[in-house]
C-alpha positions as CSV (number, residue, x, y, z in Angstrom):
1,X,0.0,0.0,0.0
2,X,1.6,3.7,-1.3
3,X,1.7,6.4,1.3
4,X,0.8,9.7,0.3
5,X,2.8,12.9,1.4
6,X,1.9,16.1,0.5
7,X,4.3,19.1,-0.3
8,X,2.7,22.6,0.6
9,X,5.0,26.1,-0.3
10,X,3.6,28.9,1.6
11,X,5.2,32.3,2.3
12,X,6.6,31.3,5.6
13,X,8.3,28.4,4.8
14,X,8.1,24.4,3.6
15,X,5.8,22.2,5.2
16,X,5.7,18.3,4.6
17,X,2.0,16.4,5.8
18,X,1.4,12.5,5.6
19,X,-1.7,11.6,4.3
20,X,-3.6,8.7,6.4
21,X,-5.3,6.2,4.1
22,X,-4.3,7.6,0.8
23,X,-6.5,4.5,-1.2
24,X,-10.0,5.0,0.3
25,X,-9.3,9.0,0.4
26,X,-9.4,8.7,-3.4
27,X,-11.9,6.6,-3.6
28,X,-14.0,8.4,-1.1
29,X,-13.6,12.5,-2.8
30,X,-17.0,13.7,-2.1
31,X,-16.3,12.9,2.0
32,X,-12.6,14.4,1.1
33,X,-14.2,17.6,0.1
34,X,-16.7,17.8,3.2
35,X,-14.0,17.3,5.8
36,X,-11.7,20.1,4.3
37,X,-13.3,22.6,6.1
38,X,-13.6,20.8,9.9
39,X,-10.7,21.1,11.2
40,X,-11.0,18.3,13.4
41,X,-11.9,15.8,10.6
42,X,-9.3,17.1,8.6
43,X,-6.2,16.4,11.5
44,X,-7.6,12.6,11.4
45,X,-6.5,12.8,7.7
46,X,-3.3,14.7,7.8
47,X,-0.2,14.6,10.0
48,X,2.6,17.0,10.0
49,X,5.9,15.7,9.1
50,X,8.3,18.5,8.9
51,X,8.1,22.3,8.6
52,X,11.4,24.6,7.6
53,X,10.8,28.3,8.1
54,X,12.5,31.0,5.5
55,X,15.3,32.3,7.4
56,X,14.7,35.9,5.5
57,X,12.5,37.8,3.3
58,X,14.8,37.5,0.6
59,X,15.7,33.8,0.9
60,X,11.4,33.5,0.1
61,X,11.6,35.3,-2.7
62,X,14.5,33.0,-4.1
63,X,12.6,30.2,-3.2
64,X,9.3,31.8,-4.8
65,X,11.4,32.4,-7.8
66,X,12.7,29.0,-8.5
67,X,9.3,27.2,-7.6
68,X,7.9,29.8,-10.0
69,X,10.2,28.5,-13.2
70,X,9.8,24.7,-12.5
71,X,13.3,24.9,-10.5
72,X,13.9,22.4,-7.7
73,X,15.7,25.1,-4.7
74,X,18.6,23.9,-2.8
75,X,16.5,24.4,0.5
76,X,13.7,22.7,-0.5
77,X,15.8,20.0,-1.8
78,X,17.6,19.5,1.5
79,X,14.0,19.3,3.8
80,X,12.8,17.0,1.2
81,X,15.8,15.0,1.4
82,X,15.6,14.9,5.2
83,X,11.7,14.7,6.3
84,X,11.1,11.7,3.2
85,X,12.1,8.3,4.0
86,X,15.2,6.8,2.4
87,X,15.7,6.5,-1.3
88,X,15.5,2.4,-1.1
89,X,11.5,2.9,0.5
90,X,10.8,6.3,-1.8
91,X,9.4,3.6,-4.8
92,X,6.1,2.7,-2.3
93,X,5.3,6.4,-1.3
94,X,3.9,9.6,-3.6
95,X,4.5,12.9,-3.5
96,X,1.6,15.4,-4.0
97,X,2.5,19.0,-5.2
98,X,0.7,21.4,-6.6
99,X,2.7,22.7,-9.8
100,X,3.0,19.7,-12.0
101,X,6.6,21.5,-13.2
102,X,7.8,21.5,-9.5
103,X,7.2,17.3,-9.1
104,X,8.5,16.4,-12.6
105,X,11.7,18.5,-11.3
106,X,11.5,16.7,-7.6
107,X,10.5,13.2,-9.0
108,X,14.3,13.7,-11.2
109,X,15.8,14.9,-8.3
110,X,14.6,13.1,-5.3
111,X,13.7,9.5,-7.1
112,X,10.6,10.0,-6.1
113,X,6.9,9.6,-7.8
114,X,5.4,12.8,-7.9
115,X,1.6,13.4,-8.1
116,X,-0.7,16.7,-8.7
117,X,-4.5,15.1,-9.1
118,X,-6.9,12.6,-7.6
119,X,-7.1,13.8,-3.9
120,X,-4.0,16.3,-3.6
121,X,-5.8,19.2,-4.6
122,X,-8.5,18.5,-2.1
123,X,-5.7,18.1,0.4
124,X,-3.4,20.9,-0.4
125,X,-6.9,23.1,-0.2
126,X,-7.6,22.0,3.6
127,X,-4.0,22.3,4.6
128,X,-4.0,26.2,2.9
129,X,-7.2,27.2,4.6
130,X,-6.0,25.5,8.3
131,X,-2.4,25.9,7.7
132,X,-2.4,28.4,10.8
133,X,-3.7,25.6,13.1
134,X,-1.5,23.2,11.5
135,X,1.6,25.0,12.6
136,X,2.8,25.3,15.9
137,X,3.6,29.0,16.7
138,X,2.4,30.2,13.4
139,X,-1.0,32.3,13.7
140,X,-3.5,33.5,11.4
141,X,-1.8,37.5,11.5
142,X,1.4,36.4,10.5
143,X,0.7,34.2,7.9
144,X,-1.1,36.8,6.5
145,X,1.6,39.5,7.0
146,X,3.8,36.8,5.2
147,X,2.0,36.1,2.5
148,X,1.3,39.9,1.8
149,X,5.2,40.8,2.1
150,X,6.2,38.4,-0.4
151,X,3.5,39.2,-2.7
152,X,4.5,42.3,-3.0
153,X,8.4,41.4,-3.4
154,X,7.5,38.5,-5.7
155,X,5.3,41.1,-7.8
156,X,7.7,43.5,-8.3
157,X,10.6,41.2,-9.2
158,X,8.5,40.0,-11.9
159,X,7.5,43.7,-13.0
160,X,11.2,44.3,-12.8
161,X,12.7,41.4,-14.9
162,X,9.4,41.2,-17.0
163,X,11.2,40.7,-20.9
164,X,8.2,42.6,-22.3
165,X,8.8,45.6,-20.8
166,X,10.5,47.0,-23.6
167,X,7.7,46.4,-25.7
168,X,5.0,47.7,-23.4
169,X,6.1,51.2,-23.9
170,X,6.3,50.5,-28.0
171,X,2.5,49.5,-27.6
172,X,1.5,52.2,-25.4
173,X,3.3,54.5,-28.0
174,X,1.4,53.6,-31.0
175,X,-1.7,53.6,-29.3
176,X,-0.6,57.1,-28.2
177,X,0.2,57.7,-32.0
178,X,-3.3,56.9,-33.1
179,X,-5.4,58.3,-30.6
180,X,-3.3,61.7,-31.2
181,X,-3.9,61.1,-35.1
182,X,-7.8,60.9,-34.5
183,X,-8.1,63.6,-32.0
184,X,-6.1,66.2,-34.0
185,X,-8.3,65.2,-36.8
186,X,-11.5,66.2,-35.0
187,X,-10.1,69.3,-33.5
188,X,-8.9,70.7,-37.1
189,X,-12.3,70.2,-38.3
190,X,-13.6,72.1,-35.9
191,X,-11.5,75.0,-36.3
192,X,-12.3,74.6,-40.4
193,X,-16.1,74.8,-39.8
194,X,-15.6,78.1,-36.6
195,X,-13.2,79.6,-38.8
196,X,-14.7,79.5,-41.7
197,X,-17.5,81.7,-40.2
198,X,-14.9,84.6,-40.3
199,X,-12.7,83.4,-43.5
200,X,-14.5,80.9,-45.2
201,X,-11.9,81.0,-48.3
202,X,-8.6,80.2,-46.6
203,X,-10.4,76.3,-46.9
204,X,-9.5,76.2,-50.4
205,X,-5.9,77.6,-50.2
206,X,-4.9,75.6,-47.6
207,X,-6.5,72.2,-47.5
208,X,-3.9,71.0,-45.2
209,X,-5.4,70.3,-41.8
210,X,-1.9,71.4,-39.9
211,X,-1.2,73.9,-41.8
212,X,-5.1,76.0,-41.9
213,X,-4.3,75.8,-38.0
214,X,-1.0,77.1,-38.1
215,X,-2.6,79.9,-40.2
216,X,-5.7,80.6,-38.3
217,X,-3.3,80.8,-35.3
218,X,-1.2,83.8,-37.4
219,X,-4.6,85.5,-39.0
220,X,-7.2,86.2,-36.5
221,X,-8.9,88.9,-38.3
222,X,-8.5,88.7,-41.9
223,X,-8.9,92.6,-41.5
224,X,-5.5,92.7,-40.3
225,X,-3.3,91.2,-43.4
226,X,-1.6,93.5,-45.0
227,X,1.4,92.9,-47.3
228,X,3.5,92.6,-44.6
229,X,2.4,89.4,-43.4
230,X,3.2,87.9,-46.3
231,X,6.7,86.7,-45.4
232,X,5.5,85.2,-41.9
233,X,2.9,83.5,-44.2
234,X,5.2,82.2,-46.3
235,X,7.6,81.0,-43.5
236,X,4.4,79.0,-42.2
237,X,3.1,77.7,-45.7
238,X,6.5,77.6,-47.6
239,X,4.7,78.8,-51.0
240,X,4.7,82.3,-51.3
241,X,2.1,81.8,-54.3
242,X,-0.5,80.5,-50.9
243,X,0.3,83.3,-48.6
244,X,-0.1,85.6,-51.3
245,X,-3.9,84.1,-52.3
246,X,-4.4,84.3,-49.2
247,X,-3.7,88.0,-48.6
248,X,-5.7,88.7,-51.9
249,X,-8.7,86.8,-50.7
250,X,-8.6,88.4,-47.5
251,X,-9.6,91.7,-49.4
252,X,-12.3,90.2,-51.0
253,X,-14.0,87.4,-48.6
254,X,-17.3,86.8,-47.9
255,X,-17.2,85.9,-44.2
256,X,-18.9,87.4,-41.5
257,X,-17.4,89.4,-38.9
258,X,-16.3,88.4,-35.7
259,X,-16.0,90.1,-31.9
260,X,-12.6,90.0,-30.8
261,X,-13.4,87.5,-27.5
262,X,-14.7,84.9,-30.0
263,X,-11.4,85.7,-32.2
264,X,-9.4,85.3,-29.1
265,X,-11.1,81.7,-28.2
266,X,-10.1,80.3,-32.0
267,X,-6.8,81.5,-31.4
268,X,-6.3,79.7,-28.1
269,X,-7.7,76.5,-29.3
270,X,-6.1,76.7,-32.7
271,X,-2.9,76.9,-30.6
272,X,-3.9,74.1,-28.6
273,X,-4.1,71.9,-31.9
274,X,-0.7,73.5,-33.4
275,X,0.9,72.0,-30.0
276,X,-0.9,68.8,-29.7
277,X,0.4,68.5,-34.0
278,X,4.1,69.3,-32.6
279,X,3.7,66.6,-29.5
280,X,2.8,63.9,-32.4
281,X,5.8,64.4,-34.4
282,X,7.5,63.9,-30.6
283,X,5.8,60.6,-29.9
284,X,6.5,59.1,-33.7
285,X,10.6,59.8,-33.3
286,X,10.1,58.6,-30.0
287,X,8.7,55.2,-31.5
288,X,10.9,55.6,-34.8
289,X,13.9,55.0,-31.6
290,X,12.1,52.6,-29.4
291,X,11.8,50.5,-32.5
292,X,15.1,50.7,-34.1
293,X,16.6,49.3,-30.3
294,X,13.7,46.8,-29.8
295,X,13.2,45.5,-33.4
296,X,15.7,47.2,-35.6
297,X,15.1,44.0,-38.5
298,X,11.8,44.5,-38.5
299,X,12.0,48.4,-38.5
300,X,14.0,48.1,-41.8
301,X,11.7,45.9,-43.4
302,X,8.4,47.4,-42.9
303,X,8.5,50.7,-41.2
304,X,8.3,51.4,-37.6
305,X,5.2,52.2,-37.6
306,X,3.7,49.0,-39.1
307,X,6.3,47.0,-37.0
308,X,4.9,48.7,-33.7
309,X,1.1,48.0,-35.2
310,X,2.3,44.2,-35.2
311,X,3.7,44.1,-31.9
312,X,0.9,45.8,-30.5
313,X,-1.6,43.7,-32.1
314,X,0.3,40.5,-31.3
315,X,0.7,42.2,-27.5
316,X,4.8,41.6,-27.4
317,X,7.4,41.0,-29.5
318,X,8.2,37.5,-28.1
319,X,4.5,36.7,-29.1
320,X,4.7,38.4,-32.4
321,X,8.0,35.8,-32.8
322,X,5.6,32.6,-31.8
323,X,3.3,33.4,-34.6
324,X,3.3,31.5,-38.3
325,X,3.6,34.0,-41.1
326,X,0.1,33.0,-41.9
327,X,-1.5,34.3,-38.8
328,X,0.6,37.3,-39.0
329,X,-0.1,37.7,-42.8
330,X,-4.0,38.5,-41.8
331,X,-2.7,39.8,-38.2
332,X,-5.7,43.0,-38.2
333,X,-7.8,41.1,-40.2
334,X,-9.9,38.7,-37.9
335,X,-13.5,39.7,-38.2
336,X,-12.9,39.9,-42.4
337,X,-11.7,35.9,-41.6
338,X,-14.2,34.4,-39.2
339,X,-16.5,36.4,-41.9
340,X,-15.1,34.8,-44.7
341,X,-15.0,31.4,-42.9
342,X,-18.8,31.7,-41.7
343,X,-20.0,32.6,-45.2
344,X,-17.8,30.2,-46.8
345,X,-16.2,32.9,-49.2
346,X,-12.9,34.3,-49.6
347,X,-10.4,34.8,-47.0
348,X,-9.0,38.2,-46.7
349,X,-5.4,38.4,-48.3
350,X,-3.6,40.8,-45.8
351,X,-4.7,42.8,-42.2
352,X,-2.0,45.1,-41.1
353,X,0.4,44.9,-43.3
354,X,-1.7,46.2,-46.6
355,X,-0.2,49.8,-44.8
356,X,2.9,48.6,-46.0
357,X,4.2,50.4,-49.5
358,X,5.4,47.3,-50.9
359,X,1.7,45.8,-50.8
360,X,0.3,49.6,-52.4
361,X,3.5,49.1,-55.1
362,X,2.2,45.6,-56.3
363,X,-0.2,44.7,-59.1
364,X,-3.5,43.9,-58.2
365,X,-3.0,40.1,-58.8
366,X,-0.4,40.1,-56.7
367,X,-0.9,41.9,-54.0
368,X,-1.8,38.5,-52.2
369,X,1.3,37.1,-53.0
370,X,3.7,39.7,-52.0
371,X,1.7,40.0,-48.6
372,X,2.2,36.5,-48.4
373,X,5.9,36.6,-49.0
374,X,6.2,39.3,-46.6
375,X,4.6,38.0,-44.1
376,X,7.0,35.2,-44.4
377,X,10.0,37.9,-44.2
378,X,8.3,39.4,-41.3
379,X,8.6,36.5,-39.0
380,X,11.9,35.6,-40.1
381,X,12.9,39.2,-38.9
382,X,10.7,39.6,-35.6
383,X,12.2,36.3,-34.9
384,X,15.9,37.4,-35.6
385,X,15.2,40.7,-33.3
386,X,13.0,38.7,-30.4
387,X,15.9,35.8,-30.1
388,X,18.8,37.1,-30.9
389,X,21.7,38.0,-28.1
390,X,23.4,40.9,-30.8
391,X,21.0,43.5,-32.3
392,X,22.3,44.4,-36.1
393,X,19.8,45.7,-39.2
394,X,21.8,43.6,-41.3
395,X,19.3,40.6,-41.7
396,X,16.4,43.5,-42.0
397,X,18.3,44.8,-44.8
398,X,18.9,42.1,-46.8
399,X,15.0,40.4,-46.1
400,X,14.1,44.3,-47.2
401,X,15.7,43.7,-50.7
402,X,14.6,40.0,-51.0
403,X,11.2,41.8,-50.8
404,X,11.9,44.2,-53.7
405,X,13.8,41.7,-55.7
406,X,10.4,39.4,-55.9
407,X,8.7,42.8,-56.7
408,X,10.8,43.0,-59.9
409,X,10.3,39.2,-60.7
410,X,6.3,40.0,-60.3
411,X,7.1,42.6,-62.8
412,X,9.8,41.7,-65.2
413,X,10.8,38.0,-64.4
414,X,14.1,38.8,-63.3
415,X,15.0,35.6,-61.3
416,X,15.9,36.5,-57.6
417,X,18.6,35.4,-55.3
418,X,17.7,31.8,-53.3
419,X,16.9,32.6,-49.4
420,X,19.8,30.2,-48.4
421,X,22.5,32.6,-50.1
422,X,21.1,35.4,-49.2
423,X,20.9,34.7,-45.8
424,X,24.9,33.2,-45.6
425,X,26.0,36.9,-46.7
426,X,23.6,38.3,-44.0
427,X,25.3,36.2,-41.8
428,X,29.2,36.8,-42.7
429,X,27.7,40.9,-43.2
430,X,26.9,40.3,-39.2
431,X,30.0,38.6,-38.0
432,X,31.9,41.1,-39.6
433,X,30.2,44.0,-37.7
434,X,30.2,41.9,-34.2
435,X,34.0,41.6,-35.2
436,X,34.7,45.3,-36.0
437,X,32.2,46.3,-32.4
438,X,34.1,44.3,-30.5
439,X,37.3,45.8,-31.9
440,X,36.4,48.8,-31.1
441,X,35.4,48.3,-28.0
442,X,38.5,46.7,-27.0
443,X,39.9,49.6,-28.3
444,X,38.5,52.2,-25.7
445,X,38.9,50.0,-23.2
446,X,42.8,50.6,-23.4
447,X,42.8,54.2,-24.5
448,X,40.7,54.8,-21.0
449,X,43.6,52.3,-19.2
450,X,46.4,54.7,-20.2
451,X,44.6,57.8,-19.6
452,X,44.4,56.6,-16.2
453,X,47.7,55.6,-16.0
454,X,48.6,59.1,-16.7
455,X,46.5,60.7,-14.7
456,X,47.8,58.7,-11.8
457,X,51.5,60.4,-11.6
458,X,49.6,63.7,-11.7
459,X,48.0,63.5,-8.9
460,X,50.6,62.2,-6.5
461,X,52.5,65.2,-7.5
């Protein structure tokens, strides 16, 4: 008959139980889950074995860490090794944990049989809620204080060392990016349809949304153009043939007249639009630099726009890297698919990457086959970038004119290079520039060794 013990990690420290009667406890669940909440019932069932307290807050959060990744811990290997029976009786007992990652790592370990289902979780559910009674010493107050204090450490480590971190501010750029692009939008059209109360001809000179607000901003009251504005016009415009026009159709409009309060009030807002225009072009170098460190091959092939689109959709890089180029082909695209699959009709060719310009540059018949093969060159590169230890644009460049080279085949059959060659040059292009870094590097490090060497004598004197 196999005894049953049962492993239970809490914040405090280890705790090993022995289950009475492991073979009619499985058998008998239902009365399992009834008794996990009498705590008298439930001692009958379960015996301490062994507890081993964390000796700090940090040692916990080690231990959390480990247990966390699948990782046996040195401290939990040497209670285990101590409060189980010898390794010639382990083969008649059972281990139940909770983390199926944990046993497999225990069970290789330990030689031990390592089980998570049946009546452990039942188990490891009464020793959790009564683990304060279990426990000599130990009340309800401080396990709660323990389990609050590593929380929180175990929280922040993850926050800290989270890998997508990176891309989180990429997707909270372009998200930035759009809603910016949208709300600028609005505002200029509202400035169009007040302005155009006062000057309802400046419209048609200046169908630019950026610039009419830059140029209601200057105007005001049309009254007040004279030919010396013209050069301040020109400055904002850069067409002196506009600012002119509009100095000639300032004489001449048809508008109404406005108080000087409500002039004031387009003024501010205008300016309110002019810097929210200015705070975009910000945000898209910001991204244009976020991306070219995060994703520089992918930045080169598409655009960092597009590339931060991707990301964002996928919801990190590493997950952008996990998907086939066919998912990311229509990546944008999902309620045209499950459309397409419910009517039984066409799938849709491409999602996000139709704002691509090599996709706009292609032939309509085959547009779906250069958004197929660049969906392909998109993996390959968000893959390269995600997975790689040395970031370089080489591969991005090359996968960029693989792209345009099938182009040209589409268009004039020009056979292009095979992927295989083209990617063995990427690779020696690479070496080369990890070669000449390093190089260079090595290289400061000794100028900076004999500047200190000569600084040294200096200072004694």
């Amino acid at each position: 008959m196999s005894k049953l013990y049962v492993l239970y990690e809490h914040s405090a420290g280890f705790a090993l139980f022995r289950v009475t009667e492991f073979e009619e406890l499985a058998a008998f669940l239902p009365q399992v889950e009834e008794s996990v909440t009498d705590l008298q019932r439930f001692n009958s069932v379960v015996t301490l074995i062994g507890f081993q307290p964390f000796k700090s807050a940090v040692v916990a959060l080690e231990n959390i860490n480990a247990i966390s990744e699948g990782i046996l811990p040195e401290d939990l290997n040497l209670f285990l090794e101590g409060a189980l029976p010898k390794r010639k009786k382990r083969s008649k007992c059972t281990l139940g944990v909770a983390d199926p990652k944990l046993g497999a790592a225990i069970s290789e370990a330990l030689e031990i049989p390592c089980s998570h289902t049946g009546a452990v979780p039942e188990i490891l559910r009464g020793i959790r809620h009564h683990f304060h009674a279990l426990i000599k010493g130990l009340t309800l107050k401080a396990c709660s204080v323990a389990q609050l204090g590593l929380g929180h450490s175990y929280s922040r480590a993850r926050v800290k060392f989270n890998v997508h971190r990176v891309d989180n501010m990429i997707i909270q750029s372009i998200a930035l990016l759009d809603q910016l692009d949208k709300d600028i939008n609005t505002f200029s059209m509202r400035i169009r349809e007040w302005y155009s109360y006062h000057f309802p001809e400046l419209v048609s000179i200046v169908p630019d949304n950026h610039l009419y607000t830059k140029c209601a901003e200057f105007v005001k009251d049309r009254k007040s153009l004279s030919e010396e504005s013209l050069e301040p016009l020109t400055e904002i415009l850069g067409d002196s043939e506009k600012a002119q026009a509009i100095i000639d159709a300032s004489k001449m409009s048809m508008g109404m007249d406005i108080s000087p309060v409500d002039l004031i009030n387009i003024q501010m807002f205008a300016g309110r639009v002019v810097a929210l225009s200015n705070y975009r072009k910000q945000i898209a170098e910001y991204l244009h630099t976020k991306m070219n460190s995060v994703a520089p091959n992918l930045t080169t092939l598409i655009g960092d726009q597009v590339g931060a689109r991707l990301i964002s959709k996928a919801g990190s890089l590493t997950s952008l890297a996990k998907y086939p180029a066919s998912t990311l082909q229509i990546l944008g695209a999902e309620k045209a698919l499950f459309r397409a699959l419910k009517t039984r009709s066409n799938t849709p060719k491409y999602g996000l990457l139709y704002h691509s310009t090599f996709i706009g540059r292609a032939g309509l018949k085959n547009k779906g086959r250069i958004s197929r093969y660049l969906a392909n060159k998109c993996s390959i590169a968000s893959r390269i970038d995600c997975f790689s230890e040395t970031q370089t644009t080489v591969f991005g460049e090359k996968l960029r004119q693989q792209v345009e080279d099938r182009l040209k085949f589409y268009e004039t059959g020009d056979i292009p290079m095979k992927n295989i060659d083209v990617m063995k040059q990427a690779m020696e292009e690479a070496l080369q520039e990890q070669e000449q870094a390093d190089a260079s590097a090595k290289k400061k490090k000794k100028k900076k060794k004999k500047e200190k060497k000569e600084e040294e004598p200096m200072d004694e004197d």
